[in-house]
Backbone as JSON Lines, residues from 0, in Angstrom:
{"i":0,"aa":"X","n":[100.51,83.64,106.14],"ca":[99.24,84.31,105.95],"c":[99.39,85.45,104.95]}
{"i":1,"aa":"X","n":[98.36,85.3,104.38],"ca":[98.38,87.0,102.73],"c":[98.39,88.23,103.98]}
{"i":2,"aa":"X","n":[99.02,88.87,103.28],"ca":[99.43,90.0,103.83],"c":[97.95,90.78,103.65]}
{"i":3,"aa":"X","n":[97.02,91.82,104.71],"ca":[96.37,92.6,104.23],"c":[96.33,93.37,102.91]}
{"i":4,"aa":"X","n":[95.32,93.56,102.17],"ca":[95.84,94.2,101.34],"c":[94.41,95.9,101.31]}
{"i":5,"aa":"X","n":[93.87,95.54,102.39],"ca":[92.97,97.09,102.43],"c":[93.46,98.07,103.01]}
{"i":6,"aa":"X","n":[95.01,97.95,103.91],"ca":[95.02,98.96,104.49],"c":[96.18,100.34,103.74]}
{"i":7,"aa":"X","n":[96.27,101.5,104.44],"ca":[96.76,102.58,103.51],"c":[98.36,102.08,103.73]}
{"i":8,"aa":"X","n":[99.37,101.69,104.78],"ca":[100.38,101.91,104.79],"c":[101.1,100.37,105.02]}
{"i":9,"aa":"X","n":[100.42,99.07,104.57],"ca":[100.43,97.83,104.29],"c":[101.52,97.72,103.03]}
{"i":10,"aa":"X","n":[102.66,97.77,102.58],"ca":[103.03,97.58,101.3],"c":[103.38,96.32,100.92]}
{"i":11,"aa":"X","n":[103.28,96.36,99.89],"ca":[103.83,95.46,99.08],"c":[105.11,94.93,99.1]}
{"i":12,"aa":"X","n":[105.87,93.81,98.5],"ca":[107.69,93.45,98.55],"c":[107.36,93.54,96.92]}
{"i":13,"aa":"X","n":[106.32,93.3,96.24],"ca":[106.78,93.11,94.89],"c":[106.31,94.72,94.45]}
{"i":14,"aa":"X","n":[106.38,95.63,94.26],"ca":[106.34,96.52,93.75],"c":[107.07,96.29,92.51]}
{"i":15,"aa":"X","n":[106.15,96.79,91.53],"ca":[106.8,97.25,90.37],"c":[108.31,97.61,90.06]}
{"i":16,"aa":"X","n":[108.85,96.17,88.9],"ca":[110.76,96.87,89.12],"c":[110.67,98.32,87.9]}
{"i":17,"aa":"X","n":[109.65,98.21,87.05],"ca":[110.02,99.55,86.79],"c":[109.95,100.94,87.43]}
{"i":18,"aa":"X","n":[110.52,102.6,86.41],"ca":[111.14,103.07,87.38],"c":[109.54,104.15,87.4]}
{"i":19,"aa":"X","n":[109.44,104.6,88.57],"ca":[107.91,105.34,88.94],"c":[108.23,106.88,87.81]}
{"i":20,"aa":"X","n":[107.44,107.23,87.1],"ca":[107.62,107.59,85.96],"c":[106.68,108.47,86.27]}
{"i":21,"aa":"X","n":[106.78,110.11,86.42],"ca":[106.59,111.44,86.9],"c":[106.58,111.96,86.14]}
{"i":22,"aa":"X","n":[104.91,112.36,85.21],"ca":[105.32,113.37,83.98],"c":[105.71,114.52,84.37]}
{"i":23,"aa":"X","n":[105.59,114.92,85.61],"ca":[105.71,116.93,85.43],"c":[107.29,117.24,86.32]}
{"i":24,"aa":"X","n":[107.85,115.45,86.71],"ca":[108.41,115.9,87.63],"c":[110.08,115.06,87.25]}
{"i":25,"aa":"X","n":[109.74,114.05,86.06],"ca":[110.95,113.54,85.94],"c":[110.66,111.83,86.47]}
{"i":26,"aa":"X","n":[111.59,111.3,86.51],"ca":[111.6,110.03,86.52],"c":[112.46,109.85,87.66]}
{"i":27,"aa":"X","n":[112.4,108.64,88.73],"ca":[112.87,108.28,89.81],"c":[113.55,106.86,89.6]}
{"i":28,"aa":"X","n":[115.06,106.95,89.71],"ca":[115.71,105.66,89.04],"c":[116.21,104.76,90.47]}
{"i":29,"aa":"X","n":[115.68,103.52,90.26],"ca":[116.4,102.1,90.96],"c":[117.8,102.46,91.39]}
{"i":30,"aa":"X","n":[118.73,103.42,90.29],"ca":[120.43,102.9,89.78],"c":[120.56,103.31,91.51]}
{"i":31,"aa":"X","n":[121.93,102.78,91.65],"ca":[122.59,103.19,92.38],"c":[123.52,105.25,92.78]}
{"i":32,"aa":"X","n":[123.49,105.79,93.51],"ca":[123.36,106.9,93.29],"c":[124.62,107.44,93.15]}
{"i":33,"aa":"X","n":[125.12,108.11,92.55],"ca":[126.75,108.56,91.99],"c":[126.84,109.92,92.85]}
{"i":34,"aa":"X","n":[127.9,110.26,93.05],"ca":[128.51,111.64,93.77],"c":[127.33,112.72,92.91]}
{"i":35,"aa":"X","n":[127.03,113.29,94.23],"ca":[126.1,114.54,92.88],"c":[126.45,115.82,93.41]}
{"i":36,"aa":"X","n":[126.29,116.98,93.14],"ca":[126.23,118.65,93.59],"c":[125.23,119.06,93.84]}
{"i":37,"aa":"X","n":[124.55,118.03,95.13],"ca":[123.55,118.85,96.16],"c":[124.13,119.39,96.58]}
{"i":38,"aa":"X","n":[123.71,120.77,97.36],"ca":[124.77,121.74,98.49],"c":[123.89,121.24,100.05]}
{"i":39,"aa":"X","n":[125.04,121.64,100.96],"ca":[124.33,120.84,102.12],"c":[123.39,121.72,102.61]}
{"i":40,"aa":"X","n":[123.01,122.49,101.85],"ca":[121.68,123.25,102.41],"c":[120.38,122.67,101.64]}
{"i":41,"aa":"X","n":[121.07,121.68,100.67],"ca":[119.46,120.99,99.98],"c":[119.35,119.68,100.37]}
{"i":42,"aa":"X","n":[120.97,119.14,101.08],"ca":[120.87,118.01,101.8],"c":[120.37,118.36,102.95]}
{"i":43,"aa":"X","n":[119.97,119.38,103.68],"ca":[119.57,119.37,105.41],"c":[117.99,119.67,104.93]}
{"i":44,"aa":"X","n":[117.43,120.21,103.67],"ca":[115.84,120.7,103.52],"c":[115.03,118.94,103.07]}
{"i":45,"aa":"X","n":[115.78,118.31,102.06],"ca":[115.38,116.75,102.46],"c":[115.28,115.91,103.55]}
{"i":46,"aa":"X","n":[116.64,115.93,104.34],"ca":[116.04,115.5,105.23],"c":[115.02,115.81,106.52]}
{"i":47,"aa":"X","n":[115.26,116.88,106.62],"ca":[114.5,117.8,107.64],"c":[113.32,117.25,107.04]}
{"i":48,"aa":"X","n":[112.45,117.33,105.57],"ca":[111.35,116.67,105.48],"c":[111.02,115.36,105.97]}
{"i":49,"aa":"X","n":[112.19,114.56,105.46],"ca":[112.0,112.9,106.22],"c":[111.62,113.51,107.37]}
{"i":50,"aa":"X","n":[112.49,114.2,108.46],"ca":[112.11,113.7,110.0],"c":[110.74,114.74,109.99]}
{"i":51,"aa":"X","n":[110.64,115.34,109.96],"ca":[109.13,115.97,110.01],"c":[107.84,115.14,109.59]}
{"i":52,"aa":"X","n":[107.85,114.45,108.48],"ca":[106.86,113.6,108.09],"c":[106.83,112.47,109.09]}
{"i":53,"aa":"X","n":[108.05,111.88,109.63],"ca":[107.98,110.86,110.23],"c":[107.62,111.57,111.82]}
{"i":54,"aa":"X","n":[108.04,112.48,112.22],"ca":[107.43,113.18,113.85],"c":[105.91,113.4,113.76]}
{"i":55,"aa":"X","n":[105.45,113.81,112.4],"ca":[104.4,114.3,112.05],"c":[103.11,113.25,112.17]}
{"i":56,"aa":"X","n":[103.66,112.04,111.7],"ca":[103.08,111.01,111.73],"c":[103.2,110.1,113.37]}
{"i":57,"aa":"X","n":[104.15,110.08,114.01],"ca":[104.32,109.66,114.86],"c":[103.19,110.38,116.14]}
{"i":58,"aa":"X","n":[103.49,111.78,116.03],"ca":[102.85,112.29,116.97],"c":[101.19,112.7,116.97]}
{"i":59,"aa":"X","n":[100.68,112.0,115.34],"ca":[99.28,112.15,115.36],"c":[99.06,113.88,114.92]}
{"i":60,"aa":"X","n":[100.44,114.32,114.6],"ca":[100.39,116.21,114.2],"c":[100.19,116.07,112.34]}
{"i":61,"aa":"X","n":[98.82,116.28,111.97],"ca":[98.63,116.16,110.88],"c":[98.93,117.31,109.62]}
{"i":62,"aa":"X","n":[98.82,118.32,110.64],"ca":[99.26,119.1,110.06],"c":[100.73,119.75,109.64]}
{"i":63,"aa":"X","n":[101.48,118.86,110.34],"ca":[102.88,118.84,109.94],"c":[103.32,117.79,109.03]}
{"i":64,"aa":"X","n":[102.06,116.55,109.2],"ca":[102.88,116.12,108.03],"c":[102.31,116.68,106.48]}
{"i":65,"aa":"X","n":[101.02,117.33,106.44],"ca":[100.92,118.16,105.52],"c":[101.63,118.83,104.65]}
{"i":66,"aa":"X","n":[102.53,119.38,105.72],"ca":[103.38,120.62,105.38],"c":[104.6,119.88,104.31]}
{"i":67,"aa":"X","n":[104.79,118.65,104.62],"ca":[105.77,118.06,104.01],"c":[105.81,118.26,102.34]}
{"i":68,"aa":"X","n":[104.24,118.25,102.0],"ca":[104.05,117.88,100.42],"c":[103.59,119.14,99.78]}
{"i":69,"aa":"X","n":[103.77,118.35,98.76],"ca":[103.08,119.88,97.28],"c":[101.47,119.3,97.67]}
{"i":70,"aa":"X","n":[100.75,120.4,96.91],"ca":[99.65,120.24,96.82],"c":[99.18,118.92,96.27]}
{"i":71,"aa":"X","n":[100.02,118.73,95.03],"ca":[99.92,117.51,94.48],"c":[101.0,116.51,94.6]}
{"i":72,"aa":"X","n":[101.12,115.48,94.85],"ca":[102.45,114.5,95.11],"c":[101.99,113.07,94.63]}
{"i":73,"aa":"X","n":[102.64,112.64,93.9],"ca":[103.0,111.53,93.19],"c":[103.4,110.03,93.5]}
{"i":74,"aa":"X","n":[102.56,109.34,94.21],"ca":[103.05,108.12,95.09],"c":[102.92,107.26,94.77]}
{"i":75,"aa":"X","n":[104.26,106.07,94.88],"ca":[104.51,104.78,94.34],"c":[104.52,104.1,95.65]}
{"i":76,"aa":"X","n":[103.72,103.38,96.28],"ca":[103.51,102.16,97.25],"c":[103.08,101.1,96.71]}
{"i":77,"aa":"X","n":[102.34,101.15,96.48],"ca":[101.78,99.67,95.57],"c":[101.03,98.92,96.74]}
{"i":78,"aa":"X","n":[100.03,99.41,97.07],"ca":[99.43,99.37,98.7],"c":[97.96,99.49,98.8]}
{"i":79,"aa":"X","n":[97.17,98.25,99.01],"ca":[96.02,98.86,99.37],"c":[94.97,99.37,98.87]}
{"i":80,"aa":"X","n":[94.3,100.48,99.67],"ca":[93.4,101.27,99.06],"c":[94.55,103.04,98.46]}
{"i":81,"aa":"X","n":[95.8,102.32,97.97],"ca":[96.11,103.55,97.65],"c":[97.4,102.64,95.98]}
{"i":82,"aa":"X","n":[96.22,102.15,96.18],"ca":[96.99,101.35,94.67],"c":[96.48,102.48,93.07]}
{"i":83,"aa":"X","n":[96.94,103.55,93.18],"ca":[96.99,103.84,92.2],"c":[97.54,104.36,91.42]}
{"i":84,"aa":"X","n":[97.78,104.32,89.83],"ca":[98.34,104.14,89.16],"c":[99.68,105.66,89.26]}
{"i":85,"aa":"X","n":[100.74,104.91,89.69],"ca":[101.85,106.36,90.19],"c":[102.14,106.96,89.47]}
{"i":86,"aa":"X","n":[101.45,107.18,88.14],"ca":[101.44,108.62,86.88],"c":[100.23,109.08,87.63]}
{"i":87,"aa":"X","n":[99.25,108.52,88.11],"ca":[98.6,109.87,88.36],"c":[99.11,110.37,90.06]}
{"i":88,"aa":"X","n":[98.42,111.65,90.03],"ca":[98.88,112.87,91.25],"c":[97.59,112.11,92.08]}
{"i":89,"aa":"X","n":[98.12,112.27,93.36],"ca":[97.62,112.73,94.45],"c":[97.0,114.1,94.73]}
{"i":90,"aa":"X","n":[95.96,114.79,95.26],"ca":[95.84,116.03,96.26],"c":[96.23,115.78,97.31]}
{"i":91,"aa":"X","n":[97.14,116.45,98.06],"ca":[98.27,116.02,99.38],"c":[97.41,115.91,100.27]}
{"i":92,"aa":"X","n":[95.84,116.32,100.55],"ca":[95.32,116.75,101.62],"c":[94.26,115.07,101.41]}
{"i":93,"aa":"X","n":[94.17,114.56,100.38],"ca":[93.58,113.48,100.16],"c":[94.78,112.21,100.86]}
{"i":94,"aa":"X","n":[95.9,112.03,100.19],"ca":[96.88,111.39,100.56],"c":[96.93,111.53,102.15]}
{"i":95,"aa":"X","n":[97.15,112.82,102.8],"ca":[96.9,112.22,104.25],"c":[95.76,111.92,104.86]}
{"i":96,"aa":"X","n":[95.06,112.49,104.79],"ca":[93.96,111.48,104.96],"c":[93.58,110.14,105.38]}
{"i":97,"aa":"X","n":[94.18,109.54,104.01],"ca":[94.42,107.99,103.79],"c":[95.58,107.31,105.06]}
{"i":98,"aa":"X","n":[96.54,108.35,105.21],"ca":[97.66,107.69,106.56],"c":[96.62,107.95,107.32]}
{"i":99,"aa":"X","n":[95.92,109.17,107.9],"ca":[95.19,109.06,109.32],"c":[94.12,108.11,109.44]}
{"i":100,"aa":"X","n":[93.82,107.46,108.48],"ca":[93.0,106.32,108.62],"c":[93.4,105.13,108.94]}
{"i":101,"aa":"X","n":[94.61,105.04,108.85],"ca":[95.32,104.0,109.33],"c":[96.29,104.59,111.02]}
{"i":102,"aa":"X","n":[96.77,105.36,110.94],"ca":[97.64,105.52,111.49],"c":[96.65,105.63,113.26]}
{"i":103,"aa":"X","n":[95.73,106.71,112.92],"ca":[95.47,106.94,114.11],"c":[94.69,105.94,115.03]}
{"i":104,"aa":"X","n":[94.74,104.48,114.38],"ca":[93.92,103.83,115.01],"c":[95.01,102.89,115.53]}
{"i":105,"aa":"X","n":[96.21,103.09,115.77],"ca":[97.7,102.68,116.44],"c":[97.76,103.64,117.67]}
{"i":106,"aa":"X","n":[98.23,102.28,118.89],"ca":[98.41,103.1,119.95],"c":[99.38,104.43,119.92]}
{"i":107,"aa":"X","n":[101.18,103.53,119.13],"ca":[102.22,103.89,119.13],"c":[102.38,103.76,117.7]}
{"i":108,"aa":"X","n":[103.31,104.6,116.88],"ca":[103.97,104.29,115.97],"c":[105.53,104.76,116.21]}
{"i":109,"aa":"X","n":[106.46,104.42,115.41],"ca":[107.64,104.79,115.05],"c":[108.41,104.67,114.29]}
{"i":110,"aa":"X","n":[108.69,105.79,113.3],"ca":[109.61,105.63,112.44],"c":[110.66,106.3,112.34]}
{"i":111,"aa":"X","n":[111.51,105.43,111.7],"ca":[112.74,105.84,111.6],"c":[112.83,105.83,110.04]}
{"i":112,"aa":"X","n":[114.29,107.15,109.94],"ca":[114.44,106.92,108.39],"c":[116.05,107.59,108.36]}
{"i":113,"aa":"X","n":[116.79,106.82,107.72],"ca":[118.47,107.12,107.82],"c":[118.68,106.45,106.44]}
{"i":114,"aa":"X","n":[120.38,106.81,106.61],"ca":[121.07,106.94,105.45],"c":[121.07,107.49,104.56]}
{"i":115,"aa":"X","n":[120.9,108.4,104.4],"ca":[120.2,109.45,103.35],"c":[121.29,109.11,102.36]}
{"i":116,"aa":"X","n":[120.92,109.38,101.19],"ca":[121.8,109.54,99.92],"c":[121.15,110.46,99.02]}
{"i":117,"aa":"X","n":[121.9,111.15,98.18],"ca":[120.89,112.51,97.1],"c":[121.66,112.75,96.14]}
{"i":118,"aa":"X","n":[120.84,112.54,94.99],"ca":[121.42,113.21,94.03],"c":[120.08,114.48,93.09]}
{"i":119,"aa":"X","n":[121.03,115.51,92.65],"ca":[120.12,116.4,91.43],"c":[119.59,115.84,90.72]}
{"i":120,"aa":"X","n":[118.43,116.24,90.12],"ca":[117.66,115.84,89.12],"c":[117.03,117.02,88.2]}
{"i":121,"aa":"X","n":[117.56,117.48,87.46],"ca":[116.65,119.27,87.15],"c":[117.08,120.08,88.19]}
{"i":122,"aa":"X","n":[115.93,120.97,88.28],"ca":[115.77,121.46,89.86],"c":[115.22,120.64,91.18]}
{"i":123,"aa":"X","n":[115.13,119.48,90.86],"ca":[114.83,118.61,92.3],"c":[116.24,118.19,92.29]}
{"i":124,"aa":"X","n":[115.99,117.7,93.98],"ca":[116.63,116.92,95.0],"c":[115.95,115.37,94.94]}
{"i":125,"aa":"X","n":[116.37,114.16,94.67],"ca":[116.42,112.79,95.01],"c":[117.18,112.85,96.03]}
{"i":126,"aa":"X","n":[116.23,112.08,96.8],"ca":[116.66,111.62,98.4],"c":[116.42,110.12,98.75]}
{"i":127,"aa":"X","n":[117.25,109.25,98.73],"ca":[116.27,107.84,99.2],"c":[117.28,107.3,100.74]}
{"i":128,"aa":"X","n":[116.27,106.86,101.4],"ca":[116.49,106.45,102.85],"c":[115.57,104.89,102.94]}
{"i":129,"aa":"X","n":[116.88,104.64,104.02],"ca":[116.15,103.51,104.93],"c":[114.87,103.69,105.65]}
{"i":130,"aa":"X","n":[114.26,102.8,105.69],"ca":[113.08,102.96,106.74],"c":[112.58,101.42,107.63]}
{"i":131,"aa":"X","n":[112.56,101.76,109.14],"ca":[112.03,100.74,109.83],"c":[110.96,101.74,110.6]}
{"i":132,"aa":"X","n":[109.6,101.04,110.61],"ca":[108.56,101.67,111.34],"c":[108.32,100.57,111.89]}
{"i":133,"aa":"X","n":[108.09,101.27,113.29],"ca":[106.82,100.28,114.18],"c":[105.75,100.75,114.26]}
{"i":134,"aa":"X","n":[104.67,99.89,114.64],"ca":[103.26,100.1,114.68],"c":[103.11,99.1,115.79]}
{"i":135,"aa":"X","n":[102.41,99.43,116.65],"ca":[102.03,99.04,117.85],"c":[100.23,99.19,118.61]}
{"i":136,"aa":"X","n":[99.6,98.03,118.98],"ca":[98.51,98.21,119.35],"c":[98.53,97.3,120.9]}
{"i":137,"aa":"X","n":[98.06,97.78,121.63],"ca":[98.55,97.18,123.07],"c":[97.25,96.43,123.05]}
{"i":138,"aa":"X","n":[97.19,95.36,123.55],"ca":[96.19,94.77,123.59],"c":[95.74,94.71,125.19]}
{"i":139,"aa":"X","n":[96.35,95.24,126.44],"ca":[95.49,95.58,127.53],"c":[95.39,96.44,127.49]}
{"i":140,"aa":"X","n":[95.69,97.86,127.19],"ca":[96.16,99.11,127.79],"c":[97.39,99.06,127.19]}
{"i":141,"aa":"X","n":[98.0,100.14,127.51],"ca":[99.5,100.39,128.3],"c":[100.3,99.75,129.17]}
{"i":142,"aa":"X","n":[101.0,98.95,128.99],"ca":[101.32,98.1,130.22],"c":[102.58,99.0,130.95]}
{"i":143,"aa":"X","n":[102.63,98.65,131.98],"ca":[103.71,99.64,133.23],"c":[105.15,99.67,132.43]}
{"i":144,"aa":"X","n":[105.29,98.28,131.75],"ca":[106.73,98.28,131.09],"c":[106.52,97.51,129.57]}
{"i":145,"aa":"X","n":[106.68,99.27,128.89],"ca":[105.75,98.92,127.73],"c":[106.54,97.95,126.51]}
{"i":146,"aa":"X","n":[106.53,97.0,126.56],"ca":[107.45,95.57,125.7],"c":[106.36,94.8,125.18]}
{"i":147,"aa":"X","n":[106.54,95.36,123.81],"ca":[105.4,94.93,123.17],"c":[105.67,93.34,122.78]}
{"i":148,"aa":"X","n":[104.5,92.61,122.8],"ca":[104.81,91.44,122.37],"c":[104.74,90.92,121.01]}
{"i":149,"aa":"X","n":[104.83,89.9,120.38],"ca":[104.76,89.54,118.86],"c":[103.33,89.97,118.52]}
{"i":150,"aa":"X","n":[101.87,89.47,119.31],"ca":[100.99,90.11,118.77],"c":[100.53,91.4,119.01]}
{"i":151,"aa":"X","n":[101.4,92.21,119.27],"ca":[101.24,93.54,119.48],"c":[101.7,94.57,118.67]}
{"i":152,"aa":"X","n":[102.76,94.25,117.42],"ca":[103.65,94.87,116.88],"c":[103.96,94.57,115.51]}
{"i":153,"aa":"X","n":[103.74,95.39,114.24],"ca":[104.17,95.33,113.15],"c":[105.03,95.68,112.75]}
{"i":154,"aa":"X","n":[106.22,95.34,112.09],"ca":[107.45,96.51,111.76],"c":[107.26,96.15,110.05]}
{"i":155,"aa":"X","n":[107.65,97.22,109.32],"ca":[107.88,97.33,107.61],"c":[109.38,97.81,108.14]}
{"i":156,"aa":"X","n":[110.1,97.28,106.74],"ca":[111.43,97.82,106.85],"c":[111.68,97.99,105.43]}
{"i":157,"aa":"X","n":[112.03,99.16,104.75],"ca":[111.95,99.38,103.4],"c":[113.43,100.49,103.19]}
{"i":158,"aa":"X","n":[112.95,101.15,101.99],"ca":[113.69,102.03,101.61],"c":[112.65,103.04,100.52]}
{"i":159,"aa":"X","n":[112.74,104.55,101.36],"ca":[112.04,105.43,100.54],"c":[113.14,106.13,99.26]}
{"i":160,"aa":"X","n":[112.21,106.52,98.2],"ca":[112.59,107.44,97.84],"c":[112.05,108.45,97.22]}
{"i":161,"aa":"X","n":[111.99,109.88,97.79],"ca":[111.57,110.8,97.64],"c":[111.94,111.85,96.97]}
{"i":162,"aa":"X","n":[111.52,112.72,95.87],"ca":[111.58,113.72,94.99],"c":[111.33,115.2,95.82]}
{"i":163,"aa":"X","n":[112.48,116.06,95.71],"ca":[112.17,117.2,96.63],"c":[111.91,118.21,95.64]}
{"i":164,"aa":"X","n":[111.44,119.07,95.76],"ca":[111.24,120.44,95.05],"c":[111.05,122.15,95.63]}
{"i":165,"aa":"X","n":[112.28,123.05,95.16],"ca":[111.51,124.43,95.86],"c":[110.53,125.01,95.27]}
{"i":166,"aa":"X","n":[109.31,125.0,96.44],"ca":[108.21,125.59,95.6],"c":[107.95,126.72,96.78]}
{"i":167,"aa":"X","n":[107.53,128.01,95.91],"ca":[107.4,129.17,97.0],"c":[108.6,129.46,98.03]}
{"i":168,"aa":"X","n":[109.4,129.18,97.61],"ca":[110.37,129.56,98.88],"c":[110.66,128.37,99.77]}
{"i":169,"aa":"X","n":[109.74,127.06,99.73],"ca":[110.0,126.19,100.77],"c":[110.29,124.64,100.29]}
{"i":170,"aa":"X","n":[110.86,123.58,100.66],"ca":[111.54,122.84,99.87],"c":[110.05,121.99,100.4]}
{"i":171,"aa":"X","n":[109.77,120.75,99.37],"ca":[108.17,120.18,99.3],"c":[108.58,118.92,99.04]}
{"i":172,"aa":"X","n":[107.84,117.39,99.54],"ca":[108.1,116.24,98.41],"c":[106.95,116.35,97.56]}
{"i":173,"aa":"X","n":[107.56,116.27,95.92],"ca":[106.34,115.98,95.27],"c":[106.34,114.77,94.41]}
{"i":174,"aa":"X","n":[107.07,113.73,95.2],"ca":[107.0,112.61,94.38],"c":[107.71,111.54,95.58]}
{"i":175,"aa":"X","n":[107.17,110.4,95.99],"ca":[107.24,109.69,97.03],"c":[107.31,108.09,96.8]}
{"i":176,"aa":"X","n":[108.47,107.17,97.04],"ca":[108.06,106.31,96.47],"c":[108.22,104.85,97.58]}
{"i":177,"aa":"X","n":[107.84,103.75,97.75],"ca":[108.26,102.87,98.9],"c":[108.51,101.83,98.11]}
{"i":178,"aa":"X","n":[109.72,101.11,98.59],"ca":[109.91,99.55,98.48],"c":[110.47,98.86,99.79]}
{"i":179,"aa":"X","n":[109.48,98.04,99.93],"ca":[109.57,97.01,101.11],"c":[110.61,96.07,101.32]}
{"i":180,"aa":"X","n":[111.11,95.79,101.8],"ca":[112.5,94.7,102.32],"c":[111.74,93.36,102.83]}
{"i":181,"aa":"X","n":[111.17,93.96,103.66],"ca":[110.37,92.74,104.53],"c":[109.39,93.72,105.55]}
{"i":182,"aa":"X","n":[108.61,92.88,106.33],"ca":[107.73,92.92,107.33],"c":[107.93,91.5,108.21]}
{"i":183,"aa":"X","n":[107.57,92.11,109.47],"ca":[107.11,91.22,110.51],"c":[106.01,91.75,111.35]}
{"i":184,"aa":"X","n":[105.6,90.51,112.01],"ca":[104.51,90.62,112.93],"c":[102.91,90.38,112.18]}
{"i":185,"aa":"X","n":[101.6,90.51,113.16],"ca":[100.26,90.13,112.52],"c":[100.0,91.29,111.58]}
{"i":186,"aa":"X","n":[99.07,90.62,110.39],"ca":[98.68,91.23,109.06],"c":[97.53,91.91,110.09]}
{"i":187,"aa":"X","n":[96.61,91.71,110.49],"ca":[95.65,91.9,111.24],"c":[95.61,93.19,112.53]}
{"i":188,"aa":"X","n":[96.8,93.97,112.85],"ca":[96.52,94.9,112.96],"c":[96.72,96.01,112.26]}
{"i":189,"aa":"X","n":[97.09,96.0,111.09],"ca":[96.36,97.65,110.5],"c":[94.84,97.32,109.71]}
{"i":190,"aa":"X","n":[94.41,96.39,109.43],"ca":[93.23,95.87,109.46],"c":[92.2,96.46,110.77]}
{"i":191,"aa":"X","n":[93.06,96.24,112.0],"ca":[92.25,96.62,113.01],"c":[92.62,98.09,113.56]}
{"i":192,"aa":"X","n":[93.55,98.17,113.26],"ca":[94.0,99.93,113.39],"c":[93.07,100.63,112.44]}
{"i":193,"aa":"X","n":[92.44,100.17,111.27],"ca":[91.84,101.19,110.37],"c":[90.38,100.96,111.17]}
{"i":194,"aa":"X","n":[89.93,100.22,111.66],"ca":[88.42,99.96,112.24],"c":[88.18,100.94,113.52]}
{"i":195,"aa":"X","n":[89.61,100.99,114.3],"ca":[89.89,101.8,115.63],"c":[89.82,103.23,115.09]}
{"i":196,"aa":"X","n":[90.39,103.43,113.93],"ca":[90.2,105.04,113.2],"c":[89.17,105.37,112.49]}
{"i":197,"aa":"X","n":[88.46,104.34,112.58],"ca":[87.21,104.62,111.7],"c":[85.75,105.23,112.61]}
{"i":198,"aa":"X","n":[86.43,104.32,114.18],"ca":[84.81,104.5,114.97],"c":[85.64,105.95,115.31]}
{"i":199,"aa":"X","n":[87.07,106.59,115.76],"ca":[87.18,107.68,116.3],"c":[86.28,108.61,115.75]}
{"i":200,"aa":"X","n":[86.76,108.79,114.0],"ca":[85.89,109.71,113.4],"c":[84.52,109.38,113.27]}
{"i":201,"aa":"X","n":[83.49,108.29,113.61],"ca":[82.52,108.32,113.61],"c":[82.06,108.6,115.14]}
């Protein structure tokens, strides 16, 4: 079955092999990543963003995952209603948005994001990680022993990579990028997760 293609956090496997190309911020390369001179105080402010964006998102706390980005941030998914062209910027407050339209209409989500690897770039931090998310919609309720079944559960399994920057004193992503590995499970619920987030806010 075609994979959805209206929803915000639906990606793509074919994303673009070229490299997501950041006028204000530098360029984000495929290569493989060589020994670099991050200090582990710019390796713990990257990842600390991964897990914050991903708690942030998990726990429906929007305003933490806010906190993650610049005002403006730069996103390569190749996804959806957020297919656009990754030279232009985002407004961060627009970009989430677009996840809570999807997201909050999921019973459960969960993501995970490991392996970190980083190298300098200028004054940014490159960070790219694994990622497996679940997405979960129970189709009775909650069941007593919650084991979701095949039509209950989407997983993406990718690899991010994210552009860090100190801005004001606080380390920010302003450049975000996804490539997909695979997916499993029905196309049809973030289709129906965005309909469930749509009547909340209405």
């Amino acid at each position: 079955m075609k994979r959805a293609r209206s929803t915000a956090l639906r990606w793509s496997s074919t994303t673009p092999p070229a490299l997501l190309r950041v006028p204000c911020c530098g360029t984000i390369s495929e290569e493989p990543m060589p020994e670099s001179p991050v200090t582990v105080e710019e390796r713990a402010a990257a990842i600390d963003l991964y897990n914050a964006y991903a708690e942030g998102v998990d726990t429906k706390n929007w305003g933490m995952v806010r906190s993650c980005f610049a005002d403006t941030v730069y996103i390569d998914y190749a996804t959806g209603v957020h297919d656009r062209d990754p030279s232009d910027p985002w407004p961060a407050d627009e970009w989430v948005e677009g996840i809570k339209a999807v997201i909050n209409g999921f019973d459960l989500t969960r993501h995970i994001i490991s392996n970190h690897r980083f190298r300098r770039d200028g004054d940014t931090v490159v960070c790219q990680a694994y990622l497996t998310a679940d997405h979960i919609i129970w189709e009775n309720g909650v069941p007593e022993a919650p084991n979701a079944g095949p039509d209950e559960l989407s997983r993406v399994v990718g690899e991010y990579t994210n552009r860090c920057a100190l801005l004001d004193g606080r380390w920010r992503i302003v450049a975000s990028k996804l490539v997909v590995a695979y997916s499993t499970g029905p196309d049809e619920l973030f289709v129906t997760a965005m309909q469930r987030a749509a009547a909340i806010v209405e």
